[in-house]
N, C-alpha and C positions, 0 to 999 in steps of 0.2 A: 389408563386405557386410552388407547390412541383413535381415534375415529374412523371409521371405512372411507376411504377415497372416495372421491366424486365419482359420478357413474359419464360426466362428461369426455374423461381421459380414460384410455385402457390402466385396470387398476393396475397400482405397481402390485401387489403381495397382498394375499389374505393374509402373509405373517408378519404384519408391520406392528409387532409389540414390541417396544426397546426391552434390553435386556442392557444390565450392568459389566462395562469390564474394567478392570484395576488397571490404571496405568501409571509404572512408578518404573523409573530408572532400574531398578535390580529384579524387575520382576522376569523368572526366566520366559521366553519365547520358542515358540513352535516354529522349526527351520524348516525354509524352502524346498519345494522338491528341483528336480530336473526341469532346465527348461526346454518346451515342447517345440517351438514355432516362431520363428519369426517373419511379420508378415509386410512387407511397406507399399502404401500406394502414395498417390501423389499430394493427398491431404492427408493422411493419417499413417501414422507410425506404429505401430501395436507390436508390443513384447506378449505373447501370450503364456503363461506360466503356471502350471500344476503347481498349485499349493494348499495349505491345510487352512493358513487361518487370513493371509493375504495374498496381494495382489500387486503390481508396480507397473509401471507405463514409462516410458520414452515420450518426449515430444519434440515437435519440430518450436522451435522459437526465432523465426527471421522477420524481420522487418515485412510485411507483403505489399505490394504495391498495387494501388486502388484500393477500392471498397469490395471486398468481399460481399459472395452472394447471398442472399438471406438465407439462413438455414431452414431445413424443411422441417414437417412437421414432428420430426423423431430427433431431431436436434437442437438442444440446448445451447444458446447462446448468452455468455456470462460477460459482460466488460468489467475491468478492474481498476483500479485506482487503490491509491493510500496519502494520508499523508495533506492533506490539502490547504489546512491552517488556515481557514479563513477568516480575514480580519487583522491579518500579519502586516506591521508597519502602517495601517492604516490612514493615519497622518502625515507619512509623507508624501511630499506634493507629487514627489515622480516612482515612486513604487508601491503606492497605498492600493492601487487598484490590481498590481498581479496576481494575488493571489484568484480573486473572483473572475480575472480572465483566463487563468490556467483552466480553473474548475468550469468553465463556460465552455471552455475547449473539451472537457470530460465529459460534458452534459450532448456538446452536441455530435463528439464522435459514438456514443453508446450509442444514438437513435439512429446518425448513417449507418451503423453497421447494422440496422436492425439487430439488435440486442433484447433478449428476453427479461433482461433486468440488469442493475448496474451493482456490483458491490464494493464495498468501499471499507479501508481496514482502519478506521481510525483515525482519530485528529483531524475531524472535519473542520472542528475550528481550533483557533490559534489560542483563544484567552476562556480559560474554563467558565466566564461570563460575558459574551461576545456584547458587544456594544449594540444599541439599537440599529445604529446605522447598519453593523455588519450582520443583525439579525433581520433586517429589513427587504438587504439586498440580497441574502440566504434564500430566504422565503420568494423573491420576485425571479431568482433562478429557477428553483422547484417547479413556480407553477407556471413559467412558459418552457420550461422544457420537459415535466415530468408529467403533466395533465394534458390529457386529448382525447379525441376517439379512435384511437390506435387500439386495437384490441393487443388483450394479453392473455398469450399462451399457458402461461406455467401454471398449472394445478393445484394449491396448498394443501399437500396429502395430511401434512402437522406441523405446526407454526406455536408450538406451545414454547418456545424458546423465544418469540417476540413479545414485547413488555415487558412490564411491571410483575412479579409474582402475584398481585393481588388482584391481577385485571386479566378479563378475559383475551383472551391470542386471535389476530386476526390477521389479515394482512391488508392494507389499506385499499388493495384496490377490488376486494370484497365491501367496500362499504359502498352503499345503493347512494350515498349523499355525494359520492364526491369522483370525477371521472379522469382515472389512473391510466396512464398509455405505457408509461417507463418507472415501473418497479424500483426501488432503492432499497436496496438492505446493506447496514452499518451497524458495525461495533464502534463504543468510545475508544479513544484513546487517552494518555495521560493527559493532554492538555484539557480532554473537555469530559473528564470523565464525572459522575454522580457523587455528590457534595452537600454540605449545607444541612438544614435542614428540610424533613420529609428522601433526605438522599437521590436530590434531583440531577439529571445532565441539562445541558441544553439544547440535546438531542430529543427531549421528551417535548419540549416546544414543538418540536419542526412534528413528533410523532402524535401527535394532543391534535394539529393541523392537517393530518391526514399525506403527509408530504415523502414520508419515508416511512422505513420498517426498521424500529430500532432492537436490535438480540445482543443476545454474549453478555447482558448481565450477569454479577452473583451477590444475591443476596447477601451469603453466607459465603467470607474467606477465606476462613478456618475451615471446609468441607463443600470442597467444587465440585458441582453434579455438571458438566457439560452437557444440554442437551442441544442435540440438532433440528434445524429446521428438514424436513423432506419436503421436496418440490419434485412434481413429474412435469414433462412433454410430451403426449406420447408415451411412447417406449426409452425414453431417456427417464433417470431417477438422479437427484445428487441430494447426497446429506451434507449440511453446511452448518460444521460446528465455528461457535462462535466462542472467541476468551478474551472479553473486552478488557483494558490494560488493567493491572493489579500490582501492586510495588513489587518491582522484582524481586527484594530478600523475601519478604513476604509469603510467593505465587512459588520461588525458591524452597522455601520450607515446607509447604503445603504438599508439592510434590514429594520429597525427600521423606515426609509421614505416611505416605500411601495415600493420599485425602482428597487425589483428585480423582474423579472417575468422569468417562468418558461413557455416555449414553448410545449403544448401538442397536440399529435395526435386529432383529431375530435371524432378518435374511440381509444382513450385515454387505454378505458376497457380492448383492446385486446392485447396490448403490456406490454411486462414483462419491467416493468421502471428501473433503475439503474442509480443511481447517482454518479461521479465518485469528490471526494472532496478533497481540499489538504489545511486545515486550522488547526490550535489552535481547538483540541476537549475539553480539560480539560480548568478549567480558571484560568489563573494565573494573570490574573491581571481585574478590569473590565474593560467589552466590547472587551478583547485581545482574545475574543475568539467566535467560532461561535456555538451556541446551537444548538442541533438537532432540539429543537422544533420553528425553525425558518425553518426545511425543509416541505414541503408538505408530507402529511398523504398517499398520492397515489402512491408515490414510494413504490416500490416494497423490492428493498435493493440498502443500500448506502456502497460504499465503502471507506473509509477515511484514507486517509492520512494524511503523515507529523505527526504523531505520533509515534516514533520508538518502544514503547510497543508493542508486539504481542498478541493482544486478538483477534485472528481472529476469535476464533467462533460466529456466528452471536447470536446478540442480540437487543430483540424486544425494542425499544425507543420512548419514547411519542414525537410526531411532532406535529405541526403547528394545531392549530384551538381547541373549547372549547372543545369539544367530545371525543371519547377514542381511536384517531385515532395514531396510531403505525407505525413506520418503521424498518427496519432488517437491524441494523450495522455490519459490521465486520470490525476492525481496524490489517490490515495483518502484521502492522510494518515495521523496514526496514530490511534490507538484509545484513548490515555488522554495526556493532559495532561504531559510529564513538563518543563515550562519553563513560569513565567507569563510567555508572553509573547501581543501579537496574533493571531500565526497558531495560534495554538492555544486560541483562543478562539474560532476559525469553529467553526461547527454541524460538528458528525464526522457519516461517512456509510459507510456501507458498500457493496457493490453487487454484483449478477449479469449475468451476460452470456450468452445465449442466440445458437445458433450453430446455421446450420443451409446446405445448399449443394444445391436442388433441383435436378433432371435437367436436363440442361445449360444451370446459369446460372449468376452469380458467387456468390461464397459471401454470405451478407446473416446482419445481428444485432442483436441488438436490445442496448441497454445503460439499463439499472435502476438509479439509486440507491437506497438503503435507510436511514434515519436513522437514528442509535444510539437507543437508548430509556435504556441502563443507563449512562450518562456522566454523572459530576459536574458540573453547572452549571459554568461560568466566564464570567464578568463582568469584560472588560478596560478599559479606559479611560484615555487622554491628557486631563489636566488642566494648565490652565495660572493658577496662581493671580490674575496681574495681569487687572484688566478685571473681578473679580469683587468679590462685597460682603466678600470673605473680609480680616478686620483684618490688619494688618500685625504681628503680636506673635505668639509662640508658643502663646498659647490661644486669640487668634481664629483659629490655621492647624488648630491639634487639632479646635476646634469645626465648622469647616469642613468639614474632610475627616471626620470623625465623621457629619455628615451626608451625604457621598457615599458613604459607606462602605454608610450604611443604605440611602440610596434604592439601592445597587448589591442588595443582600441579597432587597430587595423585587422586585427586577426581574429576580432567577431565580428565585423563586419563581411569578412570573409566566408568564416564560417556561414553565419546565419544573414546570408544577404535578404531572405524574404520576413525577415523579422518586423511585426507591424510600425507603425510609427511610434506607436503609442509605447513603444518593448524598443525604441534603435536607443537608446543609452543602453551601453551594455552596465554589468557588475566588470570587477577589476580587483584583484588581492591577491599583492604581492608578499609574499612571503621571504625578510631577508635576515640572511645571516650576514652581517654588520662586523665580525669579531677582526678588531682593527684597526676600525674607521670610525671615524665621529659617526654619532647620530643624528639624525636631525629630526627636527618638529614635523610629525606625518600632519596632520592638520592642516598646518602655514603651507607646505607643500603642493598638500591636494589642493590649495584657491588656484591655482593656474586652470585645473580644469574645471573650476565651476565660474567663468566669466559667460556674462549677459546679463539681460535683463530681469528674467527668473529662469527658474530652475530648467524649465525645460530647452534653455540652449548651451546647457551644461553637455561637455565630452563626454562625461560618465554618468552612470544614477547615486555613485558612491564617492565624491572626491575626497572627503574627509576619512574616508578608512580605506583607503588605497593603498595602504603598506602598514606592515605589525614589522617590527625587529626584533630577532635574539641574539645571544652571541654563547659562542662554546664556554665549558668554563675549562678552567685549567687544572688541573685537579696536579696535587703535590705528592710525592709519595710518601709513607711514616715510617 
C-alpha cells in the first residue's frame, strides 16, 4: 500500500498503487500510434504522441549561457552528475584533491541553479572503503552545501525504494533533527557498492548522517523488483527508478529469466519516468554488459552510469519489445579523470533537467548541459612515429616526442586558459606507435618535465606516464 500524498501539494493521483510489469528483452510490446503534434517553443520541445502504453520526448541539450531562472512552482528542477570517485589518487601531492574539487564544482552549480535536488549515478567514491580522510572531507561537503534554510519543494508522495529493506523510507529532509536545503538521491556503483558483512555501502554512512538519500538497492539478485521513488512539485510528478550496479553477467542473466520487474504507477501515463543505471553500456565481452533494449520502452529517459565517456547529450535508443519503442539516453561520464585514456579526455559536463506536466498534457522537459569549469586539462593523443621527420635512433624519438609533449602542454593551456591554479598542470598521454624505432624508457623521459623544487613546478601533473608504446605485429601467412 502506498500512502495518500501530502495534502501540502496538489495530489498527484488517487491511483498511485504500483502495479507489476515484466521487463525482459523478448517480451512482445504494444506499438505506437500516429503521431499527432508537434509543438516547439523557446524552452521546451514536445513531441506529443497517441499511444497505448508509452510516451517519448525530444530534448533540447546545448550548452546555456548564465544561470537559468529559477523554476516555478509547477516545475521540477533535477541536476545531474555520475561518476565522482571520491578519494581517487588521494596521495598524490598534485592530483589528490581533483576529485573533491570537481564534486565542489557539482555541489555548488546544483544550488546556482536553484535545483530541487541533485542526483547522482553512482561511484561516489573511488575505494569501496574510502579512507577517513576521504570520508571526512565527504561529509564537510554535504554539510556546507547540502544543509541550510533553503526550503525544499519536492513532495515525497513514496520513498519506499530509499534504505535498507528493514528500515523504515524517509527522505532526509523530513527529519525534524536535521535542516536539508539540497536534496541528494544516489545509487552505488561498482566501486562503492554493499559488501562485508551486515552487506554494508559507504553510502549508508553518509545515509545513517542524514546527508543523502540513498535507493536502487537489491536485496535479492536472483529476483529484481525495481521500485521507484515518486516525488511531486506542484503539478510536476517523476518516478525515479533506481538499479544500483550489480555484476553485469549476473544483472545479464537475471534479465534473460524474466526476473527483473520494474514497479509502475497504476497511472503509470502521468509520471515523467527516469531510470537511474550504473552498468557496462558498451560490450566488452558477451553478456558483460547490459543492453538498453533489455530497458522498458515507457521510460521516459535513462541516465547511465559507470561509463566515464561524456556523451551526455540525450540519445533516442531502441528498448525492450518487437515495435519501434525508444528511450532517451544520456551518459554524463565521470567528473575526474581516473585512467589516461581517450574517453576521458572528452570535455566533462555536467547537467539539469527541468520537468514540468501542464493541465492535461504529456509531461514535457527541458535537458541542459553544464561544463565542468574545475577539471584538470587532459590532452590525449595517437601518434604514429613512421611517416614522420622523427630519426630512427633513441634521441631522435626522445627529441621528437619532447616536442609533442610541448606543443600537447601549450594546447591546454589554450584550451582551458581560466583553469584554476590549483588544476594549471594539465594530464598529458601520448599514445605511440613505435613499430620501427627503438623504444625508449617512458619514465627517464618524463624527468625533464618534473624539474623544481617539488611537484608543483612540475610542467605536468603526470610526467612519468606521459607515453605508453605498442607496435604492429606482423603477422605471416600459413
Amino acid at each position: 500500500q502506498i500512502p495518500p500524498p501530502r495534502p501540502q501539494s496538489p495530489p498527484p493521483s488517487p491511483s498511485a498503487a504500483l502495479r507489476t510489469a515484466f521487463i525482459v528483452p523478448t517480451c512482445p510490446d504494444l506499438l505506437f500510434a500516429e503521431l499527432l503534434v508537434c509543438v516547439a517553443s523557446r524552452c521546451f520541445l514536445v513531441l506529443s504522441v497517441r499511444v497505448i502504453k508509452a510516451r517519448e520526448f525530444m530534448a533540447q541539450g546545448n550548452v546555456g549561457a548564465g544561470v537559468p531562472a529559477a523554476p516555478d512552482a509547477n516545475t521540477l528542477r533535477i541536476f545531474i552528475a555520475t561518476d565522482n570517485h571520491l578519494g581517487f589518487n588521494e596521495k598524490d601531492h598534485i592530483r589528490g584533491q581533483d576529485s573533491f574539487i570537481a564534486f565542489e564544482e557539482i555541489l555548488d552549480k546544483a544550488k546556482k541553479y536553484n535545483s530541487d535536488f541533485l542526483l547522482l549515478g553512482g561511484d561516489l567514491f573511488h575505494d569501496n572503503k574510502p579512507s577517513r580522510k576521504t570520508m571526512i572531507k565527504t561529509m564537510e561537503l554535504f554539510r556546507e552545501h547540502c544543509f541550510g534554510d533553503r526550503p525544499v519543494h519536492v513532495e515525497p508522495v513514496n520513498v519506499d525504494a530509499v534504505g535498507r529493506g528493514n528500515e523504515a523510507s524517509f527522505v532526509n529532509y523530513d527529519d525534524p533533527n536535521v535542516n536539508i536545503s539540497l536534496p541528494v538521491f544516489i545509487i552505488h556503483g561498482n566501486h562503492d557498492d554493499p559488501s562485508g558483512e551486515g552487506n554494508f555501502s559507504a553510502l549508508d554512512i553518509l545515509s545513517q548522517a542524514r546527508m543523502i538519500n540513498y535507493f536502487g538497492r537489491q536485496e535479492k539478485i536472483d529476483e529484481i523488483k525495481v521500485t521507484p521513488l515518486l516525488l511531486a512539485k506542484g503539478s510536476a510528478r517523476v518516478a525515479i527508478y533506481g538499479l544500483g550496479n550489480i555484476r553485469d553477467e549476473r544483472l545479464y542473466q537475471t534479465f534473460a529469466e524474466k526476473k527483473v520487474k520494474f514497479m509502475r504507477p497504476s497511472d503509470g501515463e502521468a509520471w515523467f519516468s527516469i531510470l537511474v543505471i550504473h552498468q557496462n553500456k558498451e560490450a566488452r565481452m558477451q553478456k558483460n554488459y547490459i543492453p538498453v533494449t533489455f530497458l522498458p520502452d515507457w521510460l521516459d529517459f535513462v541516465i547511465w552510469g559507470h561509463e566515464h565517456e561524456c556523451l551526455i547529450d540525450p540519445r533516442k535508443e531502441k528498448a525492450a519489445g518487437d515495435g519501434d519503442g525508444a528511450v532517451m539516453v544520456s551518459q554524463p561520464g565521470s567528473s575526474v579523470q581516473t585512467s589516461l585514456t581517450a574517453a576521458e579526455a572528452v570535455r566533462k559536463h555536467m547537467a539539469y533537467m527541468d520537468v514540468r506536466i501542464p493541465p492535461n498534457a504529456d509531461p514535457q522537459y527541458r535537458f541542459k548541459k553544464v561544463p565542468f569549469s574545475r577539471v584538470r586539462p587532459f590532452v590525449y593523443d595517437d601518434i604514429t612515429l613512421q611517416g614522420t621527420d622523427c630519426l630512427p635512433s633513441e634521441e631522435g624519438v626522445k627529441e621528437f616526442l619532447s616536442q609533442k609533449i610541448q606543443e600537447a602542454i601549450d594546447l591546454a593551456k589554450e584550451e582551458f586558459p581560466d583553469a584554476p591554479a590549483v588544476l594549471r598542470q594539465p594530464l598529458i598521454r601520448l599514445k605511440v606507435d613505435n613499430t620501427g624505432y627503438p623504444q625508449i624508457h617512458a619514465r627517464r623521459f618524463g624527468q625533464q618535465f618534473a624539474c623544481g623544487d617539488s611537484p608543483k613546478d612540475w610542467s605536468v601533473a603526470n610526467p612519468f606516464e606521459l607515453i605508453t608504446f605498442w607496435r604492429r605485429v606482423k603477422r605471416t601467412g600459413g
